[in-house]
C-alpha positions as CSV (number, residue, x, y, z in Angstrom):
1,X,46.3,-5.2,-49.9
2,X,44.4,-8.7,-49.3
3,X,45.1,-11.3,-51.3
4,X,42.7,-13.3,-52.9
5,X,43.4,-16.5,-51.0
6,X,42.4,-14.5,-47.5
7,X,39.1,-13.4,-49.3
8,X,37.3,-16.3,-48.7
9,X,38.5,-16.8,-45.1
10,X,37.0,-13.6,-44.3
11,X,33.9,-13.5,-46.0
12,X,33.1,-17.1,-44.1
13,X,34.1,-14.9,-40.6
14,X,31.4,-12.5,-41.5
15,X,28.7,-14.8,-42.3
16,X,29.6,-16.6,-38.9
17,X,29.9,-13.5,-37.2
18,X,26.4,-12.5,-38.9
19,X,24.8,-15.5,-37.6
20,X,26.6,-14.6,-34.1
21,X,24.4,-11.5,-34.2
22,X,21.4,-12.8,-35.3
23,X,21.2,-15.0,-32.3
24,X,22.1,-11.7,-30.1
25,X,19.2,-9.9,-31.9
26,X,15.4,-10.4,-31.2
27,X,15.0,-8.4,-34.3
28,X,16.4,-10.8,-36.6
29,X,16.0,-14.1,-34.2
30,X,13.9,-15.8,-36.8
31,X,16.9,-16.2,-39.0
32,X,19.5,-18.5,-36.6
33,X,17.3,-21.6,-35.9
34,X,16.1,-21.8,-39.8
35,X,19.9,-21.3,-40.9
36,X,22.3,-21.7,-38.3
37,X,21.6,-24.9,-36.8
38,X,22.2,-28.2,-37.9
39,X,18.8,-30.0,-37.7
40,X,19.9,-34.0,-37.3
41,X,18.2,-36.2,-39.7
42,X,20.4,-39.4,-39.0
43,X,21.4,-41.2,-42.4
44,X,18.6,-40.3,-44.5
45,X,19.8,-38.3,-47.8
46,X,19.6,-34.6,-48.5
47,X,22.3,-31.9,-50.7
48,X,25.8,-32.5,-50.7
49,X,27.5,-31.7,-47.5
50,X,31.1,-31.6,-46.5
51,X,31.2,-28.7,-43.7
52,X,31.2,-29.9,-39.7
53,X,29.7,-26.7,-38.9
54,X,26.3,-25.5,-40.1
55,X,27.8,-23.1,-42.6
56,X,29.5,-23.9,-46.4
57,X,33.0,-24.2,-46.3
58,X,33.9,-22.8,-49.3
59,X,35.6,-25.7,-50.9
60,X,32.0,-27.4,-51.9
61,X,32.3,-28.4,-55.6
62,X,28.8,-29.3,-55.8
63,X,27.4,-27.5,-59.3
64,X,24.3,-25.5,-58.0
65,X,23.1,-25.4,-61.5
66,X,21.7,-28.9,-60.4
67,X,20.0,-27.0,-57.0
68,X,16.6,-27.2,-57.9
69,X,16.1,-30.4,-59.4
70,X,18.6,-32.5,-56.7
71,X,16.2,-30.2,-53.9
72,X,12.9,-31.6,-55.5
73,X,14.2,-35.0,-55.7
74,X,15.3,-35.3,-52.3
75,X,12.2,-33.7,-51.0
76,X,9.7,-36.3,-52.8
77,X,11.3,-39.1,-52.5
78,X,11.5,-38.9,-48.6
79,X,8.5,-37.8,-46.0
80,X,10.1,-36.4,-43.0
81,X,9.4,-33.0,-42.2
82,X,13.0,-32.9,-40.5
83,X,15.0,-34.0,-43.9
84,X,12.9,-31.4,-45.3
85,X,13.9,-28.9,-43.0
86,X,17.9,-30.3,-43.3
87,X,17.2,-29.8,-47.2
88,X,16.0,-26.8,-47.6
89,X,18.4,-24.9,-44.8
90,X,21.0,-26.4,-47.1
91,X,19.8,-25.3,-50.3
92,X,19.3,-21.4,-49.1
93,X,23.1,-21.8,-47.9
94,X,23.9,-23.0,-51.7
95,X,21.2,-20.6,-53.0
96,X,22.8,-17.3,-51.8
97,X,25.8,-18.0,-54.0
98,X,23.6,-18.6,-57.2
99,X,20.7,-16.1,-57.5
100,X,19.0,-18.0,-60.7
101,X,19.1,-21.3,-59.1
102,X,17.4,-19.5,-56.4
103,X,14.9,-18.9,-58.1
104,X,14.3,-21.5,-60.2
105,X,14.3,-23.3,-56.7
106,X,11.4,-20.9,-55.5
107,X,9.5,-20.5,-58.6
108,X,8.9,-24.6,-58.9
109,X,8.4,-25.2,-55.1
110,X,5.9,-22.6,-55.0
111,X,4.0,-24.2,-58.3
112,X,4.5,-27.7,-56.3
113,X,2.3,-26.1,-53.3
114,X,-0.4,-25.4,-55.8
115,X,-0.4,-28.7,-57.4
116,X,-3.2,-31.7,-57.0
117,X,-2.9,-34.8,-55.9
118,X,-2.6,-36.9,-52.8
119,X,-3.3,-35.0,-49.7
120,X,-0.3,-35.9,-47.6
121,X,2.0,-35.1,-50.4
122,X,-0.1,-31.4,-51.1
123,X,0.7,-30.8,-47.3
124,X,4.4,-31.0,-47.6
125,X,4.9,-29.5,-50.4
126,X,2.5,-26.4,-49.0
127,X,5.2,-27.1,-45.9
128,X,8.5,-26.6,-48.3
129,X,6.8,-23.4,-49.9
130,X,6.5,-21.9,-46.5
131,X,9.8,-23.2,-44.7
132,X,11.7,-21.9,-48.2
133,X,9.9,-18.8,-48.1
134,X,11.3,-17.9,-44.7
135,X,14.4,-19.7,-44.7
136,X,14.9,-17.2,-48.0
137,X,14.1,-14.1,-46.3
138,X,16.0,-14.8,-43.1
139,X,19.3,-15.2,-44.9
140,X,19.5,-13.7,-48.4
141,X,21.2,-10.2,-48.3
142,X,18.8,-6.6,-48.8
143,X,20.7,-5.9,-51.6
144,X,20.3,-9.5,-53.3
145,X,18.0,-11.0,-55.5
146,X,15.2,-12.4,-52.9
147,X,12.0,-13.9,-55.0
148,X,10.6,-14.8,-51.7
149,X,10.6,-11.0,-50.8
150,X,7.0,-9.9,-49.4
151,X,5.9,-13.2,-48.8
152,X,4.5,-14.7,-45.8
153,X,5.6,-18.2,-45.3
154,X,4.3,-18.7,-41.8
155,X,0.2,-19.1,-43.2
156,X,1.6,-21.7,-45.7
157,X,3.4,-23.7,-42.7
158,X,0.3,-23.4,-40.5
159,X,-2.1,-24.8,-43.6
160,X,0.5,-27.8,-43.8
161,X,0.2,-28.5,-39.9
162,X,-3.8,-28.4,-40.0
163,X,-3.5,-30.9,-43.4
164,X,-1.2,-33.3,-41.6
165,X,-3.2,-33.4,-38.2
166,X,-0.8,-31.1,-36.7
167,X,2.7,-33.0,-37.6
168,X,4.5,-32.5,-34.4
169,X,8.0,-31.6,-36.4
170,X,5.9,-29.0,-38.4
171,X,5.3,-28.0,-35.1
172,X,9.0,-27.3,-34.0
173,X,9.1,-26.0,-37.5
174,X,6.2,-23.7,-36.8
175,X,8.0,-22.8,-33.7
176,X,10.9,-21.7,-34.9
177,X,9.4,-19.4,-37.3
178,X,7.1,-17.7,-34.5
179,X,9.6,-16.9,-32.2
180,X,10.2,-13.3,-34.1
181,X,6.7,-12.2,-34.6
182,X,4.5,-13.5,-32.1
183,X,5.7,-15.5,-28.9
184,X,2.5,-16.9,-28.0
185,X,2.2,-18.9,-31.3
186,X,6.2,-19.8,-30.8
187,X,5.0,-21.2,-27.2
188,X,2.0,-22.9,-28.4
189,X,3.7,-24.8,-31.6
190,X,6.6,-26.0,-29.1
191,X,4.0,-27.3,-26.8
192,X,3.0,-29.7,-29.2
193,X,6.3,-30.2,-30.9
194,X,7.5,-31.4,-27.4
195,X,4.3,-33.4,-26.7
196,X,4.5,-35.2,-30.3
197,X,8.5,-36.3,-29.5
198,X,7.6,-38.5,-27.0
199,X,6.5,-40.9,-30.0
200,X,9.1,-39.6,-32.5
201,X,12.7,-40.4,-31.6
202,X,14.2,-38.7,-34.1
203,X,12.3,-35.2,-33.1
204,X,13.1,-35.9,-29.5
205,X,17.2,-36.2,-30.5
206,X,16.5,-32.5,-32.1
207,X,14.6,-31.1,-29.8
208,X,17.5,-32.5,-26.4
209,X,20.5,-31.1,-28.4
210,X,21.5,-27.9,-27.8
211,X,20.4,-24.6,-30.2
212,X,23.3,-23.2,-31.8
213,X,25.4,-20.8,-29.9
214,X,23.1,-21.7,-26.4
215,X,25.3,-24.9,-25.2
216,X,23.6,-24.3,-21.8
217,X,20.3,-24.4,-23.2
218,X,18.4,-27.4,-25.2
219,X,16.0,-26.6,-28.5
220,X,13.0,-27.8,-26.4
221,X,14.1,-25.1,-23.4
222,X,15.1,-22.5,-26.9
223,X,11.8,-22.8,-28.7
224,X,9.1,-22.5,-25.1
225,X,11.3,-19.3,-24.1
226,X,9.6,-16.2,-24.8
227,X,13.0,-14.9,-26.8
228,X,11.1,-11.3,-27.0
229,X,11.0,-10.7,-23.6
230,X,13.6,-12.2,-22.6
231,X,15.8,-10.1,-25.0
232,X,13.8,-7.1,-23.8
233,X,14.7,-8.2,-19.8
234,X,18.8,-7.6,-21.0
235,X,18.4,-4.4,-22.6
């Protein structure tokens, strides 16, 4: 029998072995770079965080009952697409473990997109809708609650890029989405993700480190590869 105190162990093997398998897997490639990669924001502030790796640790005492409203916060009160991008791949990892904060999450990002207002704020909060959208369906199990199930996120990302004079960390954003369904968008937004970090430091640090699980291999080289074919070339 397994005791209760290897449970957790174990069920944090699987996700990391999931995530392994994602990154093996062309067919479910959009999923690692959304989820399983740390995205570097420096000191700015986003969710509670304790884990060195990009997944929960399973000791977090952080109440998600407070998900949505800490989520919003953090997202208004700071402009970077890249803290917005740290954010929300942080609150899908909390949202899997509570289905109704996840929705609540959902429900009022999705009423922020639609909202009035100041342009530049419109744009990113069309930007959250779209990243949470996908970051949603890339990691919350078939048989769980998904509210972002048979939704396109990608149209909403691309409306934020052409309402922030294509944002070049919407871009990588943008990238990172395309790389499962259509690799000559994925090429295209990494073009001018790369072309916009030479003004952006804190995109550039990004874009040098390595992807997650390809030490040999830096985001910029990850997100201009056409992952299709080359995943095609190996089988």
């Amino acid at each position: 029998m397994i005791s209760k105190s290897t449970i957790k162990p174990l069920a944090r093997f699987a996700t990391i072995s999931l995530c392994s398998l994602f990154i093996l897997s062309i067919a479910t490639l959009a999923g690692p770079p959304l989820i399983c990669h740390v995205f570097d924001i420096g000191n700015a502030k986003s969710l509670p965080w304790i884990s060195h790796d990009w997944n929960l640790t399973g000791a977090e005492t952080y109440d998600t009952k407070n998900l949505p409203s800490d989520t919003i916060a953090i997202l208004n009160s700071d402009p970077t697409v890249l803290v917005h991008m740290e954010t929300l791949r942080r609150a899908t990892l909390y949202a899997r473990k509570d289905p109704l904060a996840a929705k609540e999450l959902f429900t009022k990002l999705m009423a922020r997109a639609d909202a009035t207002g100041d342009s530049a704020q419109i744009a990113l909060a069309i930007f959250d809708a779209g990243y949470l959208t996908e970051a949603y369906k890339q990691w919350m199990g078939k048989n769980q609650p998904n509210p972002a199930r048979g939704i396109d996120g990608y149209p909403l990302v691309k409306k934020a890029i052409s309402a922030r004079n294509n944002d070049a960390q919407m871009q990588f954003a943008a990238a990172l989405m395309a790389m499962q369904t259509n690799a000559n968008d994925q090429q295209m937004h990494a073009r001018k993700a790369i072309a916009g970090a030479k003004s952006d430091p804190l995109l550039a640090k990004n874009l040098a480190a390595p992807f997650h699980g390809q030490h040999d291999q830096s985001m910029a080289d990850f997100i201009s590869t056409n992952q299709q074919a080359k995943t095609e070339a190996r089988q």
